[in-house]
TIRO-2110 file (N, C-alpha, C; in Angstrom, 1 decimal):
// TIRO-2110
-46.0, 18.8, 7.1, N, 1, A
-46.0, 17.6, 6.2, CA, 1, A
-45.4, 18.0, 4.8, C, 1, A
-45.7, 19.5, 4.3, N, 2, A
-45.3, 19.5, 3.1, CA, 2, A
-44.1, 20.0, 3.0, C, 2, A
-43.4, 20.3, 3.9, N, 3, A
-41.6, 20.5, 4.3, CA, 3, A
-41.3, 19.3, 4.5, C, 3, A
-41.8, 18.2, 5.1, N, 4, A
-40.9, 16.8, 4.8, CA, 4, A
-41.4, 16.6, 4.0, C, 4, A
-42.1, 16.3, 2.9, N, 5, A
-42.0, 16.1, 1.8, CA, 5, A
-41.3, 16.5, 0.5, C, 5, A
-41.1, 17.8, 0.7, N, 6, A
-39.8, 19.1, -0.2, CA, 6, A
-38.4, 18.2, 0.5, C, 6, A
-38.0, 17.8, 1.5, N, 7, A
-37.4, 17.6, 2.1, CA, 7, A
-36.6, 16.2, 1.3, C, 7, A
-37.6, 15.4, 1.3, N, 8, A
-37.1, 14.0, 1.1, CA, 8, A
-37.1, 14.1, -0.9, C, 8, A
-37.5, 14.6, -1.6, N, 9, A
-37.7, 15.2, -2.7, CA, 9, A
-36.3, 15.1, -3.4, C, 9, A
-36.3, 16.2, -2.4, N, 10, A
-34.6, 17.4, -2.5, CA, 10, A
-33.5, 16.4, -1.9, C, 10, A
-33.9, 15.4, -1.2, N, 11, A
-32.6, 14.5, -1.2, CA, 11, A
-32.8, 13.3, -2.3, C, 11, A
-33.5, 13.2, -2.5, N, 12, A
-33.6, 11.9, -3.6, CA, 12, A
-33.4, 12.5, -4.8, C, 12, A
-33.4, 13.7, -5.0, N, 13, A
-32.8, 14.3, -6.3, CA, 13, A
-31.3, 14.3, -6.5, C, 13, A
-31.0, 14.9, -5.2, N, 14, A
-29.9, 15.2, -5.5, CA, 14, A
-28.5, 13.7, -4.9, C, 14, A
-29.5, 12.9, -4.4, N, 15, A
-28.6, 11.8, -5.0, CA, 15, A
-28.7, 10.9, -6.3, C, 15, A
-29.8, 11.1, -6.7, N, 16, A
-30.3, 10.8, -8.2, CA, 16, A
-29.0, 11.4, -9.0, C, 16, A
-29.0, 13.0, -8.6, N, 17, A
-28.2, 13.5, -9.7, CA, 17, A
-26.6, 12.6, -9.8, C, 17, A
-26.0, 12.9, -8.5, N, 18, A
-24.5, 12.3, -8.2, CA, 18, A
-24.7, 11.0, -8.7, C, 18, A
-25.4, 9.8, -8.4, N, 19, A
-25.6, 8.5, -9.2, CA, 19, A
-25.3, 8.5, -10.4, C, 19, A
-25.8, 9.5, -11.1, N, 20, A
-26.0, 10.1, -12.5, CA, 20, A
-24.7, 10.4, -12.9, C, 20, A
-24.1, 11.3, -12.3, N, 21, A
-23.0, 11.8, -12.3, CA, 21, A
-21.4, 10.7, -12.5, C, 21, A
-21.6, 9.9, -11.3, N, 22, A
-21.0, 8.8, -11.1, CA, 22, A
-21.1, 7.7, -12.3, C, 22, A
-21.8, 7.5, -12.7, N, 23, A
-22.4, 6.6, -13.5, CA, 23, A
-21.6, 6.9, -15.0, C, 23, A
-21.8, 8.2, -15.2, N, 24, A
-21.0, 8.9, -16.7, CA, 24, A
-19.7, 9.0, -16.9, C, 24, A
-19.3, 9.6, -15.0, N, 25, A
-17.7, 9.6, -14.9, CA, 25, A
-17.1, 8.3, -15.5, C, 25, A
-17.8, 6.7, -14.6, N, 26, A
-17.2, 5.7, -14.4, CA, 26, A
-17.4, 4.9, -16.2, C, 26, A
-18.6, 5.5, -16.9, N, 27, A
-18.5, 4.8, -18.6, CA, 27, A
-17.2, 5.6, -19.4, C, 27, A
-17.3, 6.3, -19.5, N, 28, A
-15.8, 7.5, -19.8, CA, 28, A
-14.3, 6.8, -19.2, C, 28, A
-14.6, 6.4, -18.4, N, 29, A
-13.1, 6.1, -17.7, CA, 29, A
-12.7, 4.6, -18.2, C, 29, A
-14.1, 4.1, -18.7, N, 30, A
-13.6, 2.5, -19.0, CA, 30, A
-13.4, 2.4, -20.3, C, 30, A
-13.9, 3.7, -21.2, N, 31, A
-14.3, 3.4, -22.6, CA, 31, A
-12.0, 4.1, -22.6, C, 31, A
-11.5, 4.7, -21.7, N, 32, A
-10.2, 5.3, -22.2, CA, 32, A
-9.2, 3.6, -22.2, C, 32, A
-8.3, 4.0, -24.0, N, 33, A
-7.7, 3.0, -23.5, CA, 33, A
-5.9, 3.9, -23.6, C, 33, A
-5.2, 2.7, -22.7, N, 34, A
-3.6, 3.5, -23.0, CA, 34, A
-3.1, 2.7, -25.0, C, 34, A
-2.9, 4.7, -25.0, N, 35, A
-2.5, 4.2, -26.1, CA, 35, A
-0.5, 4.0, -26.5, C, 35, A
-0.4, 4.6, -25.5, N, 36, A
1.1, 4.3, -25.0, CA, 36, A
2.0, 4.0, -25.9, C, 36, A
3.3, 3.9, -26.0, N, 37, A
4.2, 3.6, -27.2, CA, 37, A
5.1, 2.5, -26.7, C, 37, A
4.5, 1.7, -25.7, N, 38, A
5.1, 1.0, -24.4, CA, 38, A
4.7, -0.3, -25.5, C, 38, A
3.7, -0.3, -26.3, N, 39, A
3.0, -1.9, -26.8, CA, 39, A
3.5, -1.3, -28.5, C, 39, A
4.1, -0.7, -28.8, N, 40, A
4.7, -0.7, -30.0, CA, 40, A
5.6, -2.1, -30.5, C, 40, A
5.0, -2.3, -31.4, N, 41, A
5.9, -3.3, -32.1, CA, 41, A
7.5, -3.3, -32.6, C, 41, A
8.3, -3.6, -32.0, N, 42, A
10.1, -3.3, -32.3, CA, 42, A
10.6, -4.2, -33.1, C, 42, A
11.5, -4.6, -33.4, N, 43, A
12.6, -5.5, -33.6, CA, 43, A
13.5, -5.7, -32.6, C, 43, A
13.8, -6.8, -32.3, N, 44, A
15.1, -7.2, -31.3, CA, 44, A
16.1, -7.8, -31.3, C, 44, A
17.1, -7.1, -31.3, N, 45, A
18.4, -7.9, -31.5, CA, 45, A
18.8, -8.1, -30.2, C, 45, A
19.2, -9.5, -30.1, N, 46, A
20.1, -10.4, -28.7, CA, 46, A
21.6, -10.7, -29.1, C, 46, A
22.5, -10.4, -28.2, N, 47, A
23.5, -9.8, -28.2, CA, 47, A
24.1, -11.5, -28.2, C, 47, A
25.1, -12.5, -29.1, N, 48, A
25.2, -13.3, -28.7, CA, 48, A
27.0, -13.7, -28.7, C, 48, A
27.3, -14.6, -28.1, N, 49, A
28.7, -15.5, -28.5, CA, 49, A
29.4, -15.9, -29.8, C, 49, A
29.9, -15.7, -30.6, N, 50, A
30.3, -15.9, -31.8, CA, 50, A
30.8, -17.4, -32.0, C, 50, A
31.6, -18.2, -30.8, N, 51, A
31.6, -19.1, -30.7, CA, 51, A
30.9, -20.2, -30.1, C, 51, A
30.3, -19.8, -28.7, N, 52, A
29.4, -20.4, -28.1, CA, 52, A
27.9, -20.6, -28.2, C, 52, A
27.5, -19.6, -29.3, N, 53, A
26.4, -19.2, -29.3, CA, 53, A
25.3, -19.2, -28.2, C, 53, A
26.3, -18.7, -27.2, N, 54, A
25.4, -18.2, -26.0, CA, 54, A
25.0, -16.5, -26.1, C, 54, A
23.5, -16.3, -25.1, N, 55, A
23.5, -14.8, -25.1, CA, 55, A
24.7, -14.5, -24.1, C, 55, A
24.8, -13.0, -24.6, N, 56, A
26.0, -12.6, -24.0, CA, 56, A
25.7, -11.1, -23.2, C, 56, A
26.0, -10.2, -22.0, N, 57, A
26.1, -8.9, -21.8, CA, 57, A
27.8, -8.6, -22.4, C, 57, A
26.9, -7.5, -22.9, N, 58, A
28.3, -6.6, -23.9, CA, 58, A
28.3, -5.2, -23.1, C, 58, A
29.4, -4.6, -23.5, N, 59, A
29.7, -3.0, -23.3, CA, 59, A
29.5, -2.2, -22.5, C, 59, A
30.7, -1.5, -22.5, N, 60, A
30.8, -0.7, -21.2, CA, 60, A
30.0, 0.2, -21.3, C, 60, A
29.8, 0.5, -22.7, N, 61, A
28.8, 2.0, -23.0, CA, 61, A
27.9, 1.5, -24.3, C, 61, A
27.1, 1.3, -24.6, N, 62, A
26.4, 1.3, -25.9, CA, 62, A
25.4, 2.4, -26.2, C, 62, A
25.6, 3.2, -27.1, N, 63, A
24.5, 3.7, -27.9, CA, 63, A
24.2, 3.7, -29.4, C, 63, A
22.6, 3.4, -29.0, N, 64, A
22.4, 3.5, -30.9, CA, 64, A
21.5, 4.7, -31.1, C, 64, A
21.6, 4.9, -32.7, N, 65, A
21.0, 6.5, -32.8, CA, 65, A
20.5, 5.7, -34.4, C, 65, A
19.5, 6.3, -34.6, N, 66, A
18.7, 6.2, -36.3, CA, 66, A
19.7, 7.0, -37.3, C, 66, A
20.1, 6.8, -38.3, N, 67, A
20.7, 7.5, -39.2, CA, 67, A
20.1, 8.5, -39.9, C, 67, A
21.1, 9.4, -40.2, N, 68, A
20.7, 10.9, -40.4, CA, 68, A
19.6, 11.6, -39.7, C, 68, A
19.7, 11.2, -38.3, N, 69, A
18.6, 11.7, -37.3, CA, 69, A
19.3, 12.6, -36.1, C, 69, A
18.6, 13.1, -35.9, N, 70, A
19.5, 13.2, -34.0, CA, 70, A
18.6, 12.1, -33.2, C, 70, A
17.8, 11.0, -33.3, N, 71, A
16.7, 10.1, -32.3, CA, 71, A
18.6, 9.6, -31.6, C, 71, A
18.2, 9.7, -30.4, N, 72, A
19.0, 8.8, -29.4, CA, 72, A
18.2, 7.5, -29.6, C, 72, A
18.3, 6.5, -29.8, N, 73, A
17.3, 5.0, -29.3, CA, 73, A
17.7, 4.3, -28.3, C, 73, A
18.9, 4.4, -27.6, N, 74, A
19.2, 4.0, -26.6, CA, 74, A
20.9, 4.5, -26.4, C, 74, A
20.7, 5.3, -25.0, N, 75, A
21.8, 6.0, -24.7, CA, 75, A
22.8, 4.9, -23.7, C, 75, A
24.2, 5.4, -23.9, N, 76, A
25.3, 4.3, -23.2, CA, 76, A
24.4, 3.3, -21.9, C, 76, A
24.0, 2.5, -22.8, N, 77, A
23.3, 1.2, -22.6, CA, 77, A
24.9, 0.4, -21.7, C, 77, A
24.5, -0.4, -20.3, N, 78, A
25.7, -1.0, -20.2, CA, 78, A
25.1, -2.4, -19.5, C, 78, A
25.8, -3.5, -19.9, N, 79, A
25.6, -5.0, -19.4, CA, 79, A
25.1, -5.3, -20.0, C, 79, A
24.1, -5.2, -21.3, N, 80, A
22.8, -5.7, -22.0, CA, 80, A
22.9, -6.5, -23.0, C, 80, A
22.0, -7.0, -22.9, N, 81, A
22.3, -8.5, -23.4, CA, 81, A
21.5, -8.7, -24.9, C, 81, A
20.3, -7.5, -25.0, N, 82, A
19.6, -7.0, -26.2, CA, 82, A
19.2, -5.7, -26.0, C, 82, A
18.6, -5.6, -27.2, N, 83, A
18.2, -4.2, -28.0, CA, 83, A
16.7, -4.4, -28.7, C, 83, A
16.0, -3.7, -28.1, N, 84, A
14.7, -3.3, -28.8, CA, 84, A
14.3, -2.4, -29.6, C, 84, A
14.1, -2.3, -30.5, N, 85, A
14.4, -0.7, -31.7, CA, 85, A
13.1, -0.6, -32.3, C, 85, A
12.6, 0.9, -32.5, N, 86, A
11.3, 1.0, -33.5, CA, 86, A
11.5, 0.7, -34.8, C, 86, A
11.2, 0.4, -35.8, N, 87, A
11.3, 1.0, -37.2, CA, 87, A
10.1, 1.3, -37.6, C, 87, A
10.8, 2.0, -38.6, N, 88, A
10.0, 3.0, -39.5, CA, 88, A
8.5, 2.9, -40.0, C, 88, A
7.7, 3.7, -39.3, N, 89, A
5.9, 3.4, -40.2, CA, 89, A
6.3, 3.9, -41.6, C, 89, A
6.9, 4.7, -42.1, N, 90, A
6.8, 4.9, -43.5, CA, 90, A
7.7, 4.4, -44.8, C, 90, A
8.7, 4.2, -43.8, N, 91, A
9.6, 3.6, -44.8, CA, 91, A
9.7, 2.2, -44.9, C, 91, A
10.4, 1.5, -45.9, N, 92, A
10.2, 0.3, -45.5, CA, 92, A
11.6, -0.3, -45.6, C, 92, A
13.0, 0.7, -45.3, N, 93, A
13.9, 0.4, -44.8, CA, 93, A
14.3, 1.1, -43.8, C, 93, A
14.9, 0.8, -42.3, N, 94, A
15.4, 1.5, -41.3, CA, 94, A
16.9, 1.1, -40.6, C, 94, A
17.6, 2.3, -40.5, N, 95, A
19.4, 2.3, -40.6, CA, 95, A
19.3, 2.5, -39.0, C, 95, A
20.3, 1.8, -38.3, N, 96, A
20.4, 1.6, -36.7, CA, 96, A
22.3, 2.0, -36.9, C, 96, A
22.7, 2.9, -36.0, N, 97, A
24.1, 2.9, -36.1, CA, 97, A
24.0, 2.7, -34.1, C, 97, A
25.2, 1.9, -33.9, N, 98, A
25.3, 0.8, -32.9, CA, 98, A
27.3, 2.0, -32.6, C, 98, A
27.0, 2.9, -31.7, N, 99, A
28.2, 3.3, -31.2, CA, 99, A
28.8, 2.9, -30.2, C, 99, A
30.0, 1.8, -30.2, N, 100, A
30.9, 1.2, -29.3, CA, 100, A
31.4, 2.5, -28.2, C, 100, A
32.0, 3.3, -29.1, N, 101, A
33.0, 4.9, -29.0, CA, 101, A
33.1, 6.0, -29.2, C, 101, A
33.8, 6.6, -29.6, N, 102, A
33.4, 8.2, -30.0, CA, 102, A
33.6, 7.5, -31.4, C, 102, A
34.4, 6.8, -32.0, N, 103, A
35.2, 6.5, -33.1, CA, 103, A
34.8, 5.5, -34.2, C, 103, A
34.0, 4.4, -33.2, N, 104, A
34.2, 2.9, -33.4, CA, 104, A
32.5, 2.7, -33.4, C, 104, A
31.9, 2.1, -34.5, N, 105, A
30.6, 2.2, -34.5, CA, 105, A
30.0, 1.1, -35.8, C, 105, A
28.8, 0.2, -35.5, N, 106, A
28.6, -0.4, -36.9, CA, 106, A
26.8, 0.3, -37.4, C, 106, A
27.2, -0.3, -38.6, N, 107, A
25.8, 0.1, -39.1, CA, 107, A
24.8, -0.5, -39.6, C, 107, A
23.1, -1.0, -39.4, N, 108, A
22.6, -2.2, -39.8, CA, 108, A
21.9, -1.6, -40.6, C, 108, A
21.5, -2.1, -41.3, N, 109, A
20.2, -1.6, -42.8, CA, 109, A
19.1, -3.1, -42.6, C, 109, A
17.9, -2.1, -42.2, N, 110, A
16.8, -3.6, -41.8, CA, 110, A
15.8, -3.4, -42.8, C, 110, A
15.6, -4.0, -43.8, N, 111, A
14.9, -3.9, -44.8, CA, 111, A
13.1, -4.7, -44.6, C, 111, A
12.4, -4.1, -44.3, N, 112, A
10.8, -4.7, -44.2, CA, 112, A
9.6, -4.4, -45.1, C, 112, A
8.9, -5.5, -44.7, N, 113, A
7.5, -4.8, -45.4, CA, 113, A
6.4, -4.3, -43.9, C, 113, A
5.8, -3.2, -44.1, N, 114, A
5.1, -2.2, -43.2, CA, 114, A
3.4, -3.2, -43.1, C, 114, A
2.4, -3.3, -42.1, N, 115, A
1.6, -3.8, -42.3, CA, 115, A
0.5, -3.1, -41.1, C, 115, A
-0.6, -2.0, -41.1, N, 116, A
-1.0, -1.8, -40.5, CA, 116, A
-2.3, -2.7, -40.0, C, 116, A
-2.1, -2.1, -38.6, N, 117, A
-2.7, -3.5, -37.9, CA, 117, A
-3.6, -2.3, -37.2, C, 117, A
-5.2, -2.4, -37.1, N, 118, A
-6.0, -1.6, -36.5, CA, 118, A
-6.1, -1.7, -34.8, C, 118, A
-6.1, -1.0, -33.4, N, 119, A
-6.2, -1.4, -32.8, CA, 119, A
-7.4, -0.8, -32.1, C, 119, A
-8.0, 0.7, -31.9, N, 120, A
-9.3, 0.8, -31.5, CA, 120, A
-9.7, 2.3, -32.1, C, 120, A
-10.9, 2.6, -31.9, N, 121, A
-11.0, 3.9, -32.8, CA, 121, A
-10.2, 5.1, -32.0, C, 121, A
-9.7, 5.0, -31.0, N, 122, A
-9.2, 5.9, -29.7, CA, 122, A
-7.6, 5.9, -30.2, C, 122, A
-7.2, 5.1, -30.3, N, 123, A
-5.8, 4.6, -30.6, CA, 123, A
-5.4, 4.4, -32.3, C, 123, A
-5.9, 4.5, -33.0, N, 124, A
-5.8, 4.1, -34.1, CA, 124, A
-5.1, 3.0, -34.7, C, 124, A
-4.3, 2.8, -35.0, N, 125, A
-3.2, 2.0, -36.0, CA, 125, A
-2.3, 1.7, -35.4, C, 125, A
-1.6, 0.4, -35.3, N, 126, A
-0.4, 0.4, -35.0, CA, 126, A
0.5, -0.2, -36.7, C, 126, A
1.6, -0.7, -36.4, N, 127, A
2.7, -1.1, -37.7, CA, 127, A
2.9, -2.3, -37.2, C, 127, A
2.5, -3.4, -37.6, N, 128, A
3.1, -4.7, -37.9, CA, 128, A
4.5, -4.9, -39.3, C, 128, A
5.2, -5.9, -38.9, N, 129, A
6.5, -6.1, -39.9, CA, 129, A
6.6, -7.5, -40.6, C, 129, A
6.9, -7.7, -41.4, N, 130, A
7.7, -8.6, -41.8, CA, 130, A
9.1, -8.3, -42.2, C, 130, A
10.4, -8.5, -41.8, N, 131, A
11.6, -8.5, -42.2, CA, 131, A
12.0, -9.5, -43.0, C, 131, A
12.5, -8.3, -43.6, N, 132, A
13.3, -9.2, -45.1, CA, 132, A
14.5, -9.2, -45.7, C, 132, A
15.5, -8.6, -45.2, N, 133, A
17.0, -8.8, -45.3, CA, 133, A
17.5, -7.6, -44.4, C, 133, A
18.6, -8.2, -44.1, N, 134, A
19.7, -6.9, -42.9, CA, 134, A
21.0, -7.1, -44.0, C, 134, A
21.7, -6.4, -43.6, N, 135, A
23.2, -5.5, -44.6, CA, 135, A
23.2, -4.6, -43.1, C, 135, A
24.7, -4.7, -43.1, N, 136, A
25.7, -4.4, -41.6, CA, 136, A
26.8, -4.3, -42.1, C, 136, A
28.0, -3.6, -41.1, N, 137, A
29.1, -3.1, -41.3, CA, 137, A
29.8, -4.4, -40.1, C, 137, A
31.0, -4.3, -40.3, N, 138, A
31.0, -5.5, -39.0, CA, 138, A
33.1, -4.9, -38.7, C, 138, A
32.7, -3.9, -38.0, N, 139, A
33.4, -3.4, -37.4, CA, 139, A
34.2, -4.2, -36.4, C, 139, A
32.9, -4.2, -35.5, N, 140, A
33.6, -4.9, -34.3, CA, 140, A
32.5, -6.2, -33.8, C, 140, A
31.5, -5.8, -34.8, N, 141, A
30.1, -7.7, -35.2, CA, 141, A
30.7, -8.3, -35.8, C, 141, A
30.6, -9.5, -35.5, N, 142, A
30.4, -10.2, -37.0, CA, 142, A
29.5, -11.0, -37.3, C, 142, A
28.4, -10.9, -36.9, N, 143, A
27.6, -11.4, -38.1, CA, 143, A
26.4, -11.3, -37.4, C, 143, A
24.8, -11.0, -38.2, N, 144, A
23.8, -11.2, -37.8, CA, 144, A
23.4, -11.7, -38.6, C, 144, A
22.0, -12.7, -38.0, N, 145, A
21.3, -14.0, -38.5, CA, 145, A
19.8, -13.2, -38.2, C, 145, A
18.9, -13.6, -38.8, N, 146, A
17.7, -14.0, -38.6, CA, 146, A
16.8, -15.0, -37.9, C, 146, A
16.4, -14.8, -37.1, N, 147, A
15.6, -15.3, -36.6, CA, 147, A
14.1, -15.6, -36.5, C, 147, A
13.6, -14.4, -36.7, N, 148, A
12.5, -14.9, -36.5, CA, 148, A
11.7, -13.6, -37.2, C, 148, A
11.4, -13.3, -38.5, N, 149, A
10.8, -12.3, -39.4, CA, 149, A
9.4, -11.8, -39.1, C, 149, A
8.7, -12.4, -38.4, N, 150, A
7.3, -11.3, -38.1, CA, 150, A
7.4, -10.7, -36.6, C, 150, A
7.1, -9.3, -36.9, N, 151, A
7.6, -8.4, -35.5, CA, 151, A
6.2, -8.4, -35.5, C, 151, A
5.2, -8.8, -34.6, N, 152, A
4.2, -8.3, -33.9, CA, 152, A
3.6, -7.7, -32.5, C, 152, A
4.7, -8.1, -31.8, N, 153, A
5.1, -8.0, -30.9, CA, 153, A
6.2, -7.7, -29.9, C, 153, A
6.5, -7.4, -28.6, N, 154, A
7.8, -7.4, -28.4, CA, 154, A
8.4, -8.1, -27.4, C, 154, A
8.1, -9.6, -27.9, N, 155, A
8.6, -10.8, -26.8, CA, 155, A
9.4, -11.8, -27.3, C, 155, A
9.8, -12.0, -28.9, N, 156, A
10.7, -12.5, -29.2, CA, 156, A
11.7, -11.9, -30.1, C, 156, A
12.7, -12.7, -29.9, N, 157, A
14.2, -12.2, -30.7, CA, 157, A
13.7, -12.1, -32.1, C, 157, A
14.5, -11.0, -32.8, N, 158, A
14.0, -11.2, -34.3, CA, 158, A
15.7, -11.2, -35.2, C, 158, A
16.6, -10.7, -34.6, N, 159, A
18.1, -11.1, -35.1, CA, 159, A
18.7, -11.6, -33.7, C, 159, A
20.1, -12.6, -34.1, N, 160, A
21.4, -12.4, -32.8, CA, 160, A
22.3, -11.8, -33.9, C, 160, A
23.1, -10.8, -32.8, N, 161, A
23.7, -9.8, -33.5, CA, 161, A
25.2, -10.8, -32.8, C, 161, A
26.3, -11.4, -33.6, N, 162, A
27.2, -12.5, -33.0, CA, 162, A
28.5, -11.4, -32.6, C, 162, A
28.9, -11.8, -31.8, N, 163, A
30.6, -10.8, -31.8, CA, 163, A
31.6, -11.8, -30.9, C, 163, A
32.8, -11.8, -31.3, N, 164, A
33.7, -12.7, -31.1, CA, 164, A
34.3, -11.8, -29.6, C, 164, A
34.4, -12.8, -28.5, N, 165, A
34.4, -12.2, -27.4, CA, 165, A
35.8, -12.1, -27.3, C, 165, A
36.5, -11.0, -26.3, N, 166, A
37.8, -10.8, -25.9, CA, 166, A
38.7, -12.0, -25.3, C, 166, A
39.6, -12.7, -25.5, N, 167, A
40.5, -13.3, -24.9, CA, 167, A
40.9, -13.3, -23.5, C, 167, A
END
């Protein structure tokens, strides 16, 4: 009698414990969040028609790179119709150079104000924007507009970058 009793003991313990166990794993796993660079807030430029003011896919090759950086931001990009770009948590201007070629290239200057936005103690901060004036080279653009000045997210257009299509 007192070996089934040690018996049933020793198993109610030791699924007690794993319960236990289980129980800590599964609060830990829910308290993690992704803090990923995937929900970063960007700016977006959509590539458009100069005359039609339709969106357009452009180039055979596109890359843009941050100025005076080596950051790639997007390597020979081809068919795309927009561009998603970080800027800067500290600065509150950020330079985009947009390479057609080895040769042929323009340059945007995005002028903002920086606005930290809290997201969890795990994650800290993210950068909310307001944009406030662009200055561009217009090489082979001609012309960017504004659209839509608070970046909070990355679901709407915030310039069309316009370029006169080939003949």
């Amino acid at each position: 009698m007192k070996n089934t009793i040690y018996k049933i003991k020793k198993t109610v313990c030791g699924w007690g414990t794993v319960l236990l166990l289980l129980f800590i794993f599964n609060f830990i796993s829910c308290s993690e969040n992704d803090c990923s660079l995937g929900g970063r807030p960007s700016v977006r430029f959509s590539f458009m028609n100069s005359k039609t003011h339709a969106i357009v896919n452009l180039f055979d090759s596109l890359t843009v790179t941050a100025l005076d950086t080596d950051s790639i931001l997007l390597n020979r990009g081809k068919g795309i119709n927009h561009i998603t770009l970080p800027l800067s948590y500290v600065n509150e201007e950020t330079t985009f150079v947009l390479h057609y070629s080895r040769f042929l290239r323009d340059t945007i200057w995005v002028k903002h104000e920086n606005y930290p936005h809290f997201i969890s103690m795990d994650c800290g901060i993210s950068m909310f924007y307001t944009l406030k004036e662009v200055q561009y080279t217009t090489y082979l653009l001609d012309s960017i507009t504004l659209v839509n000045p608070d970046i909070n997210d990355n679901e709407k257009d915030n310039y069309h970058i316009y370029y006169t299509p080939d003949n």
